[in-house]
TIVEX-654019 format. One record per residue (C-alpha): z, x, y. Coordinates in steps of 0.001 Angstrom, whole numbers, plus 500000, padded with zeros to 6 digits. Example, Ala and Ser with C-alpha at 12.3 -4.5 7.8 and 13.67 -1.06 7.14 Angstrom:
<rs>
{{507800,512300,495500}};
{{507140,513670,498940}};
</rs>
This chain:
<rs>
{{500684,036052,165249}};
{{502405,034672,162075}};
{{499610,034594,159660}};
{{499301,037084,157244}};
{{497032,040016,156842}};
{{495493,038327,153906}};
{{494718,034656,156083}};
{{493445,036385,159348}};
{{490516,038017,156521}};
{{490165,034624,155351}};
{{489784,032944,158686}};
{{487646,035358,159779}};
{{485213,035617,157041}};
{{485048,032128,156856}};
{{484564,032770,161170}};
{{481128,034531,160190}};
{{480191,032117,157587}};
{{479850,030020,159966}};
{{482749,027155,159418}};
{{483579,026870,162967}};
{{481688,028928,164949}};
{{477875,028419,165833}};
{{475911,031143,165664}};
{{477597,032778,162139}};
{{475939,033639,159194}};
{{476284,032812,155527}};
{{476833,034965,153242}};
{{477881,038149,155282}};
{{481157,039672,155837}};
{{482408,042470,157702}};
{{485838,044200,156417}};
{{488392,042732,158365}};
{{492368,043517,158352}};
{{495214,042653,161210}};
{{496732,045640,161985}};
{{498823,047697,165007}};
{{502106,048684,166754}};
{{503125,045917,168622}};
{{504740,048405,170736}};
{{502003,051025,170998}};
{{499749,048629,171854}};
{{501195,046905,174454}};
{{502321,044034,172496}};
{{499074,043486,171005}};
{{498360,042604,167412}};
{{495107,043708,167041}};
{{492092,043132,164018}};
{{490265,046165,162874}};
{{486491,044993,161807}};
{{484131,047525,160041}};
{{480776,047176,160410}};
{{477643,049339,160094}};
{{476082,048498,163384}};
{{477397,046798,166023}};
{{475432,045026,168218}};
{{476914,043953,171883}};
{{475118,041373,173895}};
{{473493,038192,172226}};
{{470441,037890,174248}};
{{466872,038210,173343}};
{{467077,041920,172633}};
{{470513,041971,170868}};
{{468677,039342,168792}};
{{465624,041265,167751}};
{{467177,044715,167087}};
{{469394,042543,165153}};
{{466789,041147,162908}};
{{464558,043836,162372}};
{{468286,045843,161282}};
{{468607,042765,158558}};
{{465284,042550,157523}};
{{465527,046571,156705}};
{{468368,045941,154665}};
{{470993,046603,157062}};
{{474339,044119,157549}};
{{474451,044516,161418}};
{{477719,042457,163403}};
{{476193,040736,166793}};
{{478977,039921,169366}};
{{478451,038136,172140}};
{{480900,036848,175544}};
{{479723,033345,175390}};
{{478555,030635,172630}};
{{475822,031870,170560}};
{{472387,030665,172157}};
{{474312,031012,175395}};
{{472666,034019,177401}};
{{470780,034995,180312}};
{{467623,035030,178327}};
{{467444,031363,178468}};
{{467118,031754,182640}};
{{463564,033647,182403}};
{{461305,030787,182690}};
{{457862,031505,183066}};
{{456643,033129,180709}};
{{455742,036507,178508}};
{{453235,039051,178805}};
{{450823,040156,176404}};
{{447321,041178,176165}};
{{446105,038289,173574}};
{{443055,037535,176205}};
{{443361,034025,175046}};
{{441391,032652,178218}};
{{440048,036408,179428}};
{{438401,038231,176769}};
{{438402,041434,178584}};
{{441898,042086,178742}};
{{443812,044633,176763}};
{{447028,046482,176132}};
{{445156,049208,178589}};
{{445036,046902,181509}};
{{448797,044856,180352}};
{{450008,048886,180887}};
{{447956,049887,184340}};
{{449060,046315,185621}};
{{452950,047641,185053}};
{{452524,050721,186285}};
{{451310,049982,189254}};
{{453677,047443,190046}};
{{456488,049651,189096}};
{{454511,052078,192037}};
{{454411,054784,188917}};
{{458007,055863,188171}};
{{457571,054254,184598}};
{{458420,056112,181288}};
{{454838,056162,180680}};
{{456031,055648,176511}};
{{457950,052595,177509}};
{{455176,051075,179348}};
{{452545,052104,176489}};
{{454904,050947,173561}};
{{455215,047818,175148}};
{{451871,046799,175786}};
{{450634,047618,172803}};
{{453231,046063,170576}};
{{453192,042797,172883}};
{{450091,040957,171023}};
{{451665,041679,167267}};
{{455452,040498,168552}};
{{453856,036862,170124}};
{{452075,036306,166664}};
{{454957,036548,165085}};
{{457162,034280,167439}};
{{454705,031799,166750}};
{{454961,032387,163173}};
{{458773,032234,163740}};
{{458357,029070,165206}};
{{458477,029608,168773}};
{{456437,026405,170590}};
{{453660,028226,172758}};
{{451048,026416,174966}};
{{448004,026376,173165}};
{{444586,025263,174327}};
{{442364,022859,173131}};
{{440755,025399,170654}};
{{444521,026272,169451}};
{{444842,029678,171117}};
{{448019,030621,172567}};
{{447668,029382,176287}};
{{448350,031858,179180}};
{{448897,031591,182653}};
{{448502,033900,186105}};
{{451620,035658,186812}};
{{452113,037503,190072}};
{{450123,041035,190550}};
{{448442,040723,187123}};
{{444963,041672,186563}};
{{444049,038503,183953}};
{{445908,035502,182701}};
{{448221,037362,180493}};
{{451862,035657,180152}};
{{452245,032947,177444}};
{{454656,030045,178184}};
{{456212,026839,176750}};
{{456442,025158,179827}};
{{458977,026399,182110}};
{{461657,027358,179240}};
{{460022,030382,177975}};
{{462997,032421,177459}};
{{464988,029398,176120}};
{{461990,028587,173647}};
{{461941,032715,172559}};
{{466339,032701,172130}};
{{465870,029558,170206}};
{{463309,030668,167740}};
{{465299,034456,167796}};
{{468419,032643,166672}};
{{467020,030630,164467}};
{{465502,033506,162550}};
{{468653,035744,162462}};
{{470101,032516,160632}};
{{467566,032464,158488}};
{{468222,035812,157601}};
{{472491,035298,157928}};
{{472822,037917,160558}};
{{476940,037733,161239}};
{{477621,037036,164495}};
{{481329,036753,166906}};
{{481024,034627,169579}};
{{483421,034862,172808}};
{{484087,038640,172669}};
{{484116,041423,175488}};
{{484029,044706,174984}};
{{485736,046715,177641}};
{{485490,050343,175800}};
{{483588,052032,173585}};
{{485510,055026,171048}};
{{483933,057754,172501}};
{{484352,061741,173279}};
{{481747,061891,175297}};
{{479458,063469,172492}};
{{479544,060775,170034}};
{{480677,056975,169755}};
{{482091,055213,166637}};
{{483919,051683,167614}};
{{484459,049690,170760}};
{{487579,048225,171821}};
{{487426,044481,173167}};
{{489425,041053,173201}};
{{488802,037808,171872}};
{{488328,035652,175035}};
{{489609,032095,173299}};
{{492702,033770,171844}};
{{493753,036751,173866}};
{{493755,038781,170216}};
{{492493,042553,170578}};
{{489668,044008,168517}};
{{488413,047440,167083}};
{{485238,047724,166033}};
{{484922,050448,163664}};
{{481309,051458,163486}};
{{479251,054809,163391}};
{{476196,052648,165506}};
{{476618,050564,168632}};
{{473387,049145,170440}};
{{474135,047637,174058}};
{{472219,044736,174830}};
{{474216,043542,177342}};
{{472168,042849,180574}};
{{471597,044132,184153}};
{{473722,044051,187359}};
{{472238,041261,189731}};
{{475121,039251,189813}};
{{476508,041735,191870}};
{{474772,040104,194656}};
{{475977,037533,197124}};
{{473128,035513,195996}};
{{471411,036202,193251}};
{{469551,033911,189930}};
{{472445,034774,187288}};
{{475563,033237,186585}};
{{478770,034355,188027}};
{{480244,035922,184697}};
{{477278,037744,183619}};
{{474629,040729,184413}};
{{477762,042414,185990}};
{{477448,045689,184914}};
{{479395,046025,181883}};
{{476620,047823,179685}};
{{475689,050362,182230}};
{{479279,050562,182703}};
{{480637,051373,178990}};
{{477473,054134,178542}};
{{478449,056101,181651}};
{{482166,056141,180494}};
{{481027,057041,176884}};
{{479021,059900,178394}};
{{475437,058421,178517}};
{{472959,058674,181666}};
{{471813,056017,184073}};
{{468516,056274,186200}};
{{466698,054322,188738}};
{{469979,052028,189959}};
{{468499,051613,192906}};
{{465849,049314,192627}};
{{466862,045744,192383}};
{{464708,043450,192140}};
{{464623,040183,194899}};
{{463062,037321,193362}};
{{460920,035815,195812}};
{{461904,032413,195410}};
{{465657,031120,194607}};
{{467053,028089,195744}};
{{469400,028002,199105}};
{{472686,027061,198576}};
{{473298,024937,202512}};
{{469723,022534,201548}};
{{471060,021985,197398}};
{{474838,022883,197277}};
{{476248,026001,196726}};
{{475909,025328,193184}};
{{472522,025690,193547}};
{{472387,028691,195635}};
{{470614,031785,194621}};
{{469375,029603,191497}};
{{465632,030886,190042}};
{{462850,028672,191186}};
{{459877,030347,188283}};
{{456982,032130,189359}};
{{455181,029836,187030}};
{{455329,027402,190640}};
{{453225,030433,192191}};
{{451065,030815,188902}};
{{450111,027467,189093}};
{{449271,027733,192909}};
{{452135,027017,194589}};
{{451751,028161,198250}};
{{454398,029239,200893}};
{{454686,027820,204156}};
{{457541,028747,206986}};
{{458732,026263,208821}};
{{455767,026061,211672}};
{{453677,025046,208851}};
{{451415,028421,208624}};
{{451199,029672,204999}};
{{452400,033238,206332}};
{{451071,035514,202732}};
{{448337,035324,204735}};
{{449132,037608,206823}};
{{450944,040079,204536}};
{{448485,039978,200953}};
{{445184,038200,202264}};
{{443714,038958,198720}};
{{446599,038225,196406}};
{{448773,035667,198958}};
{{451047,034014,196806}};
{{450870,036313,193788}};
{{451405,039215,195268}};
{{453606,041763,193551}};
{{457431,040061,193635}};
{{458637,042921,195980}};
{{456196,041670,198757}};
{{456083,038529,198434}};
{{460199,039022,198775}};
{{459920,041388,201992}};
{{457288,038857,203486}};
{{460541,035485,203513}};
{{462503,037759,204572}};
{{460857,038993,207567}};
{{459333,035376,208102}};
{{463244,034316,208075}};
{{464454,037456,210722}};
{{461642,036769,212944}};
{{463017,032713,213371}};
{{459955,031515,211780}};
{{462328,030285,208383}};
{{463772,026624,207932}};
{{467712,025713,209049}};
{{468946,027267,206249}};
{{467530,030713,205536}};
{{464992,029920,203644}};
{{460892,028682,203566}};
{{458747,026266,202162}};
{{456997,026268,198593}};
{{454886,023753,197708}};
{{452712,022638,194511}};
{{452311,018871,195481}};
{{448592,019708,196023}};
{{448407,020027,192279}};
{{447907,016526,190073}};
{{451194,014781,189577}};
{{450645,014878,185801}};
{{449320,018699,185693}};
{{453043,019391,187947}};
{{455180,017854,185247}};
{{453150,018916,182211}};
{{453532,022698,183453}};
{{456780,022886,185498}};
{{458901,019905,183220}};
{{462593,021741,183901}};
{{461261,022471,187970}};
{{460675,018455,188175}};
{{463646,017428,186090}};
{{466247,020071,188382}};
{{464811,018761,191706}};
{{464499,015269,190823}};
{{468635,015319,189970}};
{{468688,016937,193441}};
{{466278,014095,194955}};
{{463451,016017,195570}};
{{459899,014807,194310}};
{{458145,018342,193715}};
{{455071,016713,193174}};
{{454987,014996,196438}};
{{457481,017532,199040}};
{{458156,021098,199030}};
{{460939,022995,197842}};
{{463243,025227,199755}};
{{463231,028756,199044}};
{{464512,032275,199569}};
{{464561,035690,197767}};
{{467532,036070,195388}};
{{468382,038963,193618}};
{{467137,038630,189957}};
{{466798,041767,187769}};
{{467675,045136,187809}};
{{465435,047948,186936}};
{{467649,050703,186855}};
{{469940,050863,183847}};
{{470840,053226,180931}};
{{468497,056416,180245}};
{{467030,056175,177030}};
{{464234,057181,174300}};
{{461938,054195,173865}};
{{460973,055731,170528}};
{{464856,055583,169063}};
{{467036,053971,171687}};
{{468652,056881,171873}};
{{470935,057795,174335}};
{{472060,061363,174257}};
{{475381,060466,172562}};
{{475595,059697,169113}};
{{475198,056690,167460}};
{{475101,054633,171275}};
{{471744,052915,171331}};
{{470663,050720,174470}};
{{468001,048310,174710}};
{{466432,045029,177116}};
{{467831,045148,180604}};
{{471128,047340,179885}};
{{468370,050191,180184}};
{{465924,051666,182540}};
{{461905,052923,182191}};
{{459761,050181,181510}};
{{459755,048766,184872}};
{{459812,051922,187247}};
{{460059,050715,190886}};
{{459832,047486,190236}};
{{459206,044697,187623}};
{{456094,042489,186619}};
{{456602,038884,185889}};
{{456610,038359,182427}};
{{457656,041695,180810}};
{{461089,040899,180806}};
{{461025,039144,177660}};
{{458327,041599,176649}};
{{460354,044303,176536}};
{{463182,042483,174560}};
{{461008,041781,171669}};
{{458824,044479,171553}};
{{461463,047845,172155}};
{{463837,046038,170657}};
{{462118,045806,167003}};
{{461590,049490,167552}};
{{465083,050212,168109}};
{{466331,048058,165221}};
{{463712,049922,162989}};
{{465012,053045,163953}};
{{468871,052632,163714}};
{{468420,051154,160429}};
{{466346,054663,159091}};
{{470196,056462,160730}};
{{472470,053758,158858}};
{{474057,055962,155399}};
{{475990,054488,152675}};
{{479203,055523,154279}};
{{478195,053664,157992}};
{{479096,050633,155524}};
{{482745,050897,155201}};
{{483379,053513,157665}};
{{487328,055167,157337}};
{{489538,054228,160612}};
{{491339,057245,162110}};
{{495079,057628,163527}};
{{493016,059285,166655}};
{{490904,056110,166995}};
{{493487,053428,166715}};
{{495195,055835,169063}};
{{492634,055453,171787}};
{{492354,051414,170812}};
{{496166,050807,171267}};
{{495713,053056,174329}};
{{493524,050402,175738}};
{{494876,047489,174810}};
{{498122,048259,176836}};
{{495893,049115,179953}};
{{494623,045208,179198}};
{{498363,044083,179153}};
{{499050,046016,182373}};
{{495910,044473,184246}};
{{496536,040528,182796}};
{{500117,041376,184814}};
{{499164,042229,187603}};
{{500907,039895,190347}};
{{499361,040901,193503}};
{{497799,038635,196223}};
{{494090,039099,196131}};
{{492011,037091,193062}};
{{489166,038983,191423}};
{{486742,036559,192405}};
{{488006,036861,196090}};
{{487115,040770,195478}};
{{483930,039790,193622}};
{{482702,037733,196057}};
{{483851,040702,199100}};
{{481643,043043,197181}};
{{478311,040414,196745}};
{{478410,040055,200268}};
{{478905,043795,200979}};
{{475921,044919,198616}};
{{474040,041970,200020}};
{{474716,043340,203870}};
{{473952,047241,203002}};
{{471726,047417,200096}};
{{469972,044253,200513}};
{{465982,043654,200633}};
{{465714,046050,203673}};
{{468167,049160,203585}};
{{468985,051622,206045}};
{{470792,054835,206433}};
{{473595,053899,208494}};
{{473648,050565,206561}};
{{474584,052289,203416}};
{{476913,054993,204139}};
{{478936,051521,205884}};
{{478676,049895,202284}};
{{480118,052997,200911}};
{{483043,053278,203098}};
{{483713,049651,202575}};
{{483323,049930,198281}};
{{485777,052696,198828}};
{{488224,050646,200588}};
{{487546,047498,198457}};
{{488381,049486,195331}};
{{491854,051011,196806}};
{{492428,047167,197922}};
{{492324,046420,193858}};
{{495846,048065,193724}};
{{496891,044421,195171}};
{{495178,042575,192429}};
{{496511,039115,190808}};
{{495630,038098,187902}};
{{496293,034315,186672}};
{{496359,033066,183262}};
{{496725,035897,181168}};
{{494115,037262,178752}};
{{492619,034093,177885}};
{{491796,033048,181565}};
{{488497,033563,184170}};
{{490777,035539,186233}};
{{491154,038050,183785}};
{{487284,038394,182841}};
{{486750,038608,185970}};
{{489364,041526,186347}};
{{487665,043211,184043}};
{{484176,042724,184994}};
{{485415,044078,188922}};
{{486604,047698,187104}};
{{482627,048003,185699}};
{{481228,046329,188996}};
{{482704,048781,190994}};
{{481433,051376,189131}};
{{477662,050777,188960}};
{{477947,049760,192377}};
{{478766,052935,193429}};
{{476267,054727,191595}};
{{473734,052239,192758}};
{{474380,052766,196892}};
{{474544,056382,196132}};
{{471378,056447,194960}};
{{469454,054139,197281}};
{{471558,056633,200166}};
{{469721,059502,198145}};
{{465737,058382,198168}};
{{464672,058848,201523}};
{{461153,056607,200981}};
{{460210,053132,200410}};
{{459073,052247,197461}};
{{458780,048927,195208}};
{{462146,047050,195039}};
{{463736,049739,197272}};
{{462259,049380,200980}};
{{464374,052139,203626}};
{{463059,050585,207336}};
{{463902,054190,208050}};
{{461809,055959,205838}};
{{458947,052862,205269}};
{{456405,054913,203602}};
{{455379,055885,199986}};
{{456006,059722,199674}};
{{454332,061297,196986}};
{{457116,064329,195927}};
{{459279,061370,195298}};
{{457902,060699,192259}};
{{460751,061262,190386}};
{{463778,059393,188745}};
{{467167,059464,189810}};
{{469640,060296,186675}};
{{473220,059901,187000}};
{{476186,061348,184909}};
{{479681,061256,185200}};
{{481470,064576,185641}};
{{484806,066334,186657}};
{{483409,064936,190445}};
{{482832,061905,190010}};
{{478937,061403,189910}};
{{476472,063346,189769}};
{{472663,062782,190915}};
{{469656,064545,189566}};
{{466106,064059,190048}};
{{463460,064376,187082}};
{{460220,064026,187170}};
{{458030,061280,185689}};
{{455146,061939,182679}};
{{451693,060475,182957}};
{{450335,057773,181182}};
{{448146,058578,178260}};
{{444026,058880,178794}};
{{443282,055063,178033}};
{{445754,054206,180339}};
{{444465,056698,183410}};
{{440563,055643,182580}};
{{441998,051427,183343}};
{{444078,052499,186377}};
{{440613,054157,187661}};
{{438897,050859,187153}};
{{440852,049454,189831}};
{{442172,045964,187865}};
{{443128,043761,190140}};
{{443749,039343,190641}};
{{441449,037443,192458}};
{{444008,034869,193811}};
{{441487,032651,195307}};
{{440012,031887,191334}};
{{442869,029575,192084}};
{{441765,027807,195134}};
</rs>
C-alpha cells in the first residue's frame, strides 16, 4: 500500500458514506486506521476498524438485528461477502408465515406454532417456535409499513396462500419474490436509518479464547487487504450449510458453513446438524443445463395446486399422503421422488413431473411471474407443459445453539441469528418460516444486544494480544493463497457434494455413513496437495477457505446423523425407519481436546395454548384445492 494512514481513513469513511459502494450509509463512521508488521503478518498491511457491534452476513436477519440496533441508538457495522442486496434471502420465494387470518379467521399464533412443531416432529425450542409465531403478525405490519409490496385482496388485506403441511392459508407473498421483496424493503430501511455497511468481506476468524469474543479477522475480497474488527459484540448471520450438497438450491459460494464454522472454533455449541432439509422440487441439471441444476422450483407451484406426476403419468402422492398429496410436509413429499425415481418410475434424468397448466394461464403468471419468466428463457411454457423436478437440498436446520430470548451463545459478546442457528425448526422446516424467523428473532436479538452495548463498546482499545492473534492469521492466509499443489478447491468441493450426497443423502444408512466418514477423512488429508490460483483476490482462494469450514461442519454433521439411530423428519435411517420416542432429544456438539464431542439434551414442552391447539388436531384439507 502507499497511501497514508490518514487517506486509507478517508477512503474508507467516505467507503461507508456511501461514495462508491452500494449498500453504505450516510453519516456513520467507524474508527478506522492502517496498521501492522508487514513481517508479522505475513506481508500483510492490515486496517483496524472499531465498531460497537459487528454484524456478519447481509441477509434478511443481519438486516433486521441491524435495524432494530440503529433504531435503539446503537452505530452497528454490517459486512457482507457479496454486493449489498446480494444474499441468499432473495432465493426464498414463496412466501412468509404469519397468523394474520387474512382469508381464515380462525387462525392464530397457537395454530402458526402447533403447525411448526409438528412438522419439526417436536424437537423445537418450544421459545423459538412460540416467539416466532407470536411476533410474526406485528413484524408483516410493519414490512408493509416499510414498504414491502404484499398481495392484498380485493378488500386490501394482506393476501395469503397454502403452503405445504399448514393448517390455514397462512404465508403472505409478493408473487414468487418474497424474500427479494422482504431484502429490498430491509435494505431500504437500514438506509433510511444510515446503517454502515462493507460490502465484499469474509471473515475467516473470530478473536476469541474460547470464553469471550471481541473482533474477527477477515480480508477484503476486491483488494486482498486484511481486516480486524475490533468489537466487544459480533452477531453471525451468515447462513446454513446446503451448498455442501452435490445438488442443492444455493449458490456455489454461499450457505457453506462458515457461521457454524467460526462459533465452534470460538467455543460456541452446534445442535441438530443432522437434519437437512431436501426441497422437494429443484430443477435437474441433464433436462435445463447444469446451470440450472439443483435450482429452487417454489412451493408456491404446490400452493397453488401444482400436482406431481412420474413418468407413467400416475400422480404417485397418492399413494404416499392421500389427504395432503401435494402439500404434504417437504420431508415426504421429498422421500416420495425419490423412491418414485429408485423404483424406475422417474423421467430420463432423475427427476418427475410437476405440473400447474391445469390452472388459468393468467392466474399461472399473475402468481408464479419469476417461475414463467425462468422457464420461458429455458423454452418451457409452464402454463401449458410440466416442469422437471427433483429434491435438492435447500436448508439446514441444525446450526448454532442459542437463547432465542438474547441470541446468546454461551460465549461472550457472540450472538447468532436466521439460519447460522438451530431451534426453530426441530426436525424439519415449514414453508414459509424461513423468512419468519429472520424478521421476527432477529428484532429480538438486535433489541437485546443494544440493552449490552456500554459507552466504551464505542471506541473499544486494540490490544498487542489481539493484533497478535490477527497477524497470526493473516500469515496462515498468505500460506494457504501459496499453496501450489495439484488439486483445485472446487475439484475438492465438488468430491465432498458428491460424497455427502452418496452417504448422508435423503435416505441414510449405517454402513453408508461410517463410508462417508472414512472418505471426509481421506479428502481432508488429500487438502495437503491443495493449489490455489490467483492469490487472495481470486475464487480459488474463497473457495480455499470456505473447504477449511466445510470440512468441519461436515464432519460434525455425519457424526451426528451416524449417532441417531431413528428416522425422523429431514433425517430418514432405512435402518432404523421408525419414530422412537426416547429420541426426543437434541444433539449438541462442542469442540474439545478430542476433537468433537456429542451430547444429547432433552427438549422443553410447548406452553399450555400451544398443547390445547396440538390436541385439536389442525390439519390441511388439500382437496379445498381441487
Amino acid at each position: 500500500m502507499t497511501e497514508t494512514a490518514d487517506d486509507s481513513h478517508e477512503r474508507r469513511a467516505d467507503d461507508h458514506r456511501g461514495a462508491g459502494r452500494a449498500g453504505a450509509a450516510a453519516g456513520v463512521e467507524n474508527r478506522i486506521e492502517t496498521e501492522g508488521d508487514p513481517e508479522a503478518s505475513g506481508g500483510f498491511e492490515y486496517e483496524v476498524v472499531t465498531t460497537p457491534v459487528l454484524v456478519v452476513g447481509a441477509g434478511a436477519a443481519g438486516a433486521r438485528v441491524a435495524i432494530e440496533l440503529a433504531e435503539s441508538g446503537v452505530d452497528p457495522l454490517v459486512i457482507g461477502k457479496r454486493d449489498h442486496g446480494d444474499a441468499h434471502t432473495t432465493w426464498a420465494a414463496g412466501g412468509v408465515n404469519a397468523a394474520l387470518g387474512s382469508l381464515d379467521p380462525e387462525d392464530d399464533w397457537t395454530i402458526h406454532a402447533a403447525d411448526t412443531f409438528n412438522e419439526g416432529h417436536h424437537l423445537n425450542d418450544p421459545e423459538a417456535v412460540e416467539l416466532t409465531a407470536r411476533e410474526m403478525p406485528d413484524r408483516i405490519r410493519e414490512l408493509a409499513e416499510w414498504g414491502m409490496p404484499f398481495d392484498r385482496t380485493d378488500d386490501g388485506e394482506i393476501n395469503q396462500r397454502y403452503f405445504g403441511a399448514q393448517s390455514y392459508r397462512r404465508t403472505c407473498f409478493v408473487g414468487d419474490r418474497t424474500g427479494e421483496a422482504m431484502l429490498e424493503t430491509l435494505i431500504g430501511r437500514a438506509r433510511d436509518l444510515e446503517i454502515p455497511y462493507r460490502e465484499n468481506v469474509m471473515i475467516t476468524r473470530l478473536l476469541s479464547d474460547g470464553e469471550r469474543v471481541d473482533g474477527a479477522v477477515g480480508f477484503d475480497m476486491e483488494t486482498g487487504e486484511g481486516l480486524l474488527f475490533r468489537t466487544n459484540h459480533v452477531v453471525l448471520a451468515a447462513g446454513g450449510f446446503s451448498a455442501f450438497y452435490h445438488r442443492h438450491s444455493s449458490r456455489d459460494d454461499e450457505n457453506n458453513g462458515d457461521g457454524q464454522a467460526l462459533a465452534l472454533e470460538a467455543g460456541a455449541r452446534l445442535m441438530d446438524l443432522e437434519f437437512v432439509q431436501f426441497h422437494p422440487t429443484g430443477m435437474v441439471g441433464d433436462r435445463y443445463g447444469e446451470e440450472w441444476d439443483g435450482r429452487l422450483v417454489t412451493e408456491a407451484v404446490r400452493g397453488e395446486g401444482g400436482r406431481l406426476y412420474n413418468a407413467e403419468g400416475e400422480r404417485f402422492m397418492e399413494r404416499y399422503s392421500p389427504d395432503q398429496m401435494e402439500l404434504d410436509a417437504r420431508d415426504v413429499v421429498a422421500r416420495a421422488i425419490a423412491q418414485e425415481v429408485r423404483e424406475g418410475r422417474g423421467t430420463d434424468d432423475g427427476g418427475v413431473y410437476l405440473d400447474i397448466s391445469h390452472r388459468d394461464d393468467e392466474y399461472v403468471r399473475e402468481r408464479l411471474p419469476s417461475m414463467v419468466e425462468r422457464f420461458e428463457s429455458l423454452g418451457v411454457d409452464i402454463t401449458e407443459e410440466p416442469m422437471v423436478v427433483a429434491p435438492t437440498a435447500h436448508y439446514t436446520m441444525g446450526g448454532v445453539d442459542i437463547d432465542f430470548h438474547t441470541g446468546e451463545t454461551g460465549v461472550d459478546g457472540l450472538y447468532a441469528v436466521g439460519e447460522t442457528v438451530a431451534g426453530v425448526h426441530g426436525a424439519n422446516r415449514l414453508g414459509g418460516n424461513s423468512l419468519a424467523e429472520t424478521v421476527a428473532i432477529g428484532k429480538l436479538v438486535g433489541d437485546h444486544v443494544a440493552g449490552a452495548v456500554t459507552d466504551g463498546d464505542d471506541d473499544p482499545t486494540v490490544t498487542d494480544g489481539q493484533r497478535a492473534l490477527a497477524e497470526r492469521e493473516f500469515r496462515a492466509l498468505t500460506e494457504l493463497a501459496a499453496s501450489d499443489g495439484t488439486v483445485t478447491p472446487t475439484e475438492f468441493l465438488e468430491e465432498l457434494g458428491d460424497l455427502l450426497w452418496d452417504h448422508a443423502g435423503i435416505l441414510r444408512d449405517e454402513a453408508g455413513i461410517r463410508e462417508g466418514l472414512a472418505k471426509l477423512e481421506d479428502l481432508r488429508a488429500r487438502t495437503a496437495d491443495l493449489r490455489v490460483d490467483g492469490g487472495l483476490t481470486s475464487k480459488s482462494f474463497e473457495y480455499a477457505v470456505d473447504l477449511s469450514a466445510s470440512l468441519t461442519v461436515a464432519e460434525a454433521m455425519l457424526r451426528a446423523a451416524l449417532e441417531r439411530t431413528e428416522s425422523r423428519g429431514a433425517h430418514y435411517r432405512t435402518d432404523y425407519p421408525e419414530t422412537e420416542s426416547d429420541w426426543r432429544v437434541n444433539l449438541v456438539h462442542a469442540a474439545d481436546e478430542n476433537g468433537l464431542s456429542i451430547n444429547r439434551r432433552g427438549v422443553g414442552e410447548p406452553s399450555p395454548p400451544v398443547r390445547e391447539a396440538l390436541a385439536e388436531g389442525y390439519e390441511l384439507d388439500y382437496h379445498h384445492l381441487e
